[in-house]
N, C-alpha and C positions, 0 to 999 in steps of 0.2 A: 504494500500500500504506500503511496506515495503523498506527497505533502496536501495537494490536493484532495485528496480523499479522507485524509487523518479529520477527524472531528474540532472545530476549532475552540480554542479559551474563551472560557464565557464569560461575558461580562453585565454589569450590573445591565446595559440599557438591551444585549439581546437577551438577557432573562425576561425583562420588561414585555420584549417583543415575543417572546416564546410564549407566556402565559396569557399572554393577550391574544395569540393566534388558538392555545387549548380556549379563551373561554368564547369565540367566537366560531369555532368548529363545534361545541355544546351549546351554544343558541342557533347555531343553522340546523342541525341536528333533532332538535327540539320544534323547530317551525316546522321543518321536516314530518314529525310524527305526529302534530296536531293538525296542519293543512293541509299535506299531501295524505299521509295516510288513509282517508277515507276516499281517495278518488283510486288508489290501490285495488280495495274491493270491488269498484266500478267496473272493472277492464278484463273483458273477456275478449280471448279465449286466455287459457291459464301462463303458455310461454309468452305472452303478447305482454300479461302483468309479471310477470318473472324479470322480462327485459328492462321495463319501466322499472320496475325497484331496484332491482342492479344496478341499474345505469345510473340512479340517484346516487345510490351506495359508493357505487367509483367516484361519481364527480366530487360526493361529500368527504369519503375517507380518504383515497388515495390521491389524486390528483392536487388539490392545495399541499402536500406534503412533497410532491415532488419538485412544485414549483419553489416552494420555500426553501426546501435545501440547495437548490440548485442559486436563486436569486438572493437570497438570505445568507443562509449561510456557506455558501460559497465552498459546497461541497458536491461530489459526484452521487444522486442518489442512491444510486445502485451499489455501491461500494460502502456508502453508510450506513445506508440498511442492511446490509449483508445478504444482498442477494446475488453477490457473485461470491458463493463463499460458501465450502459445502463440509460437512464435517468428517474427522479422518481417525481414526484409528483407535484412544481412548477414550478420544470426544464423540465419535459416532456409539461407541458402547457403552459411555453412560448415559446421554441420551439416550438410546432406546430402550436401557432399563429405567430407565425414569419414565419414559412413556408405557413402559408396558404393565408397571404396577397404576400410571394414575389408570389408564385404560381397565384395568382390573380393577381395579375399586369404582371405577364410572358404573362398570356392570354390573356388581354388586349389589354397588346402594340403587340402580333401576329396579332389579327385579327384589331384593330384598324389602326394601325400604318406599318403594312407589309401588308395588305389585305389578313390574312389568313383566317380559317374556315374550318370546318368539312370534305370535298371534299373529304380528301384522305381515311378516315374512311371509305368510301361507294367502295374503290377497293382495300382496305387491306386485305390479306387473314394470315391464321392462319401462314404460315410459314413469311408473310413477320413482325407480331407482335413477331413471337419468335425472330428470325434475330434480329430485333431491342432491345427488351426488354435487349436478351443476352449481346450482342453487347456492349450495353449504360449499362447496370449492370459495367459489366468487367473497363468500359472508366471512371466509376464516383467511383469506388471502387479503382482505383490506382491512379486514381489524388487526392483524397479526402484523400487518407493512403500518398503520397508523399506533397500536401501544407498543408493543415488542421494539420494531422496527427503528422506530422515529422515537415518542413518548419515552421509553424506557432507557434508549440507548442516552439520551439528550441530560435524562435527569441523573444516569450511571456517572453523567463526565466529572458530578461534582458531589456525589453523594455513595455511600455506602452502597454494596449489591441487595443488603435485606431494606434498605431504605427505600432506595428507587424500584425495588420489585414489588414489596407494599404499596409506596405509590401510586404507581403505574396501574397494579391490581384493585386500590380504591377509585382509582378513577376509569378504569373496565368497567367496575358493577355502577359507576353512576351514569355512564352511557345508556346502559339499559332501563335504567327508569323508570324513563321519560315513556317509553314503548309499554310496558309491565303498568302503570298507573293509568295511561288511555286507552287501553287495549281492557285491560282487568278490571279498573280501579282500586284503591287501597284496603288490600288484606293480608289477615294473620301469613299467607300461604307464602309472601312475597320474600319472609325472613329468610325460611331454609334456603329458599332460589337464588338471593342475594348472597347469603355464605357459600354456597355450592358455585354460585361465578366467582365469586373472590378468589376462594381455592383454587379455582381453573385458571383463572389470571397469573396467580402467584407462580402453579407449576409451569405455565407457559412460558413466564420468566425465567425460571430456573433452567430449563430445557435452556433457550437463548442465550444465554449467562455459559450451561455448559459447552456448546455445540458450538459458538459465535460463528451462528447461521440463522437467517431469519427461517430457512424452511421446515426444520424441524418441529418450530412452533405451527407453523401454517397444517402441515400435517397433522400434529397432535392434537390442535383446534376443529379439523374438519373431522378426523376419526371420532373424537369425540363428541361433536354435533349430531352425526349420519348415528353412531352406537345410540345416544341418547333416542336420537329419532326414532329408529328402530324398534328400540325396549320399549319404552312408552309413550308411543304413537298409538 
């Protein structure tokens, strides 16, 4: 990695400008799920609102992040985020024991703990697995390039790994929300859902932190969407 690429020393006015870019990515974000969301439900046929919400999804999560590192902080983003960067040897092996116990405990506490199980496997057909696959690919590839990616790595330059990984993972669970209170509105139900994204945040971080590869997170975020979906769907 070269100078260009190296993440730069931060200082008091681009902290300024950092936390004023997070709180204006959670107000777009926010408008997002209270005025666009109901025109979602509108839009048949089902890959027609698939595309629209994606497409929202990219312009919202990833796209301003690319722009910023590139215009801002005057870095390559692909090389920030670590997405030319793949992991190797001790680092690929803890990583995937790290994915394979949270993945084992994902299934668990599905079927243990929510009464899920196989059920939905036996009336899934091949379009509703692409649906899904696509779907949850797109959702854990722009949140994983916007906390992990960006978030995580920005707050790592000046702060502790368990600092910036708490971080990073309290402001994961406060993304969702916004979606869980207009979708649900406020219940008991929202607590366990909000520690159970925390946890997934925190391990996603850890994963990121071992591997110093964004894809590992990206994977361990989609497997465990699609498993989640799966068990109790």
């Amino acid at each position: 990695m070269n100078a260009l690429d190296a993440p730069r020393k931060t200082t008091l006015s681009t902290d300024r400008l950092f936390w004023g870019f997070v709180l204006v990515f959670y107000a777009a974000w926010v408008l997002r799920v209270v005025l666009l969301l109901p025109v979602d439900y509108r839009i048949d046929p089902a890959w027609l609102r698939q595309c629209w919400s994606q497409g929202l999804r990219l312009s919202l999560w990833v796209l301003p992040v690319l722009a910023w590192l590139k215009w801002v902080e005057g870095v390559r983003p692909a090389a920030y985020l670590r997405l030319n960067t793949f992991p190797r040897g001790r680092a690929m092996a803890r990583g995937l024991g790290i994915m394979a116990g949270f993945l084992g405990l994902v299934s668990l506490s599905a079927v243990l703990l929510q009464g899920g199980g196989l059920r939905r496997l036996a009336v899934m057909t091949g379009a509703d697995w692409s649906g899904l696959i696509v779907g949850m690919s797109i959702v854990a590839f722009a949140e994983e390039l916007l906390f992990r990616g960006f978030l995580f790595q920005r707050l790592r330059e000046r702060r502790s790994f368990h600092r910036a990984n708490l971080l990073t993972a309290l402001l994961f669970l406060g993304i969702h929300v916004p979606g869980w209170l207009y979708m649900q509105g406020a219940h008991w139900g929202l607590v366990p859902l909000g520690v159970s994204i925390l946890i997934a945040g925190w391990v996603f971080g850890l994963v990121m932190e071992v591997t110093c590869s964004l894809w590992p997170p990206v994977v361990l975020h989609l497997l465990n969407n699609v498993l989640s979906g799966v068990l109790t769907g």
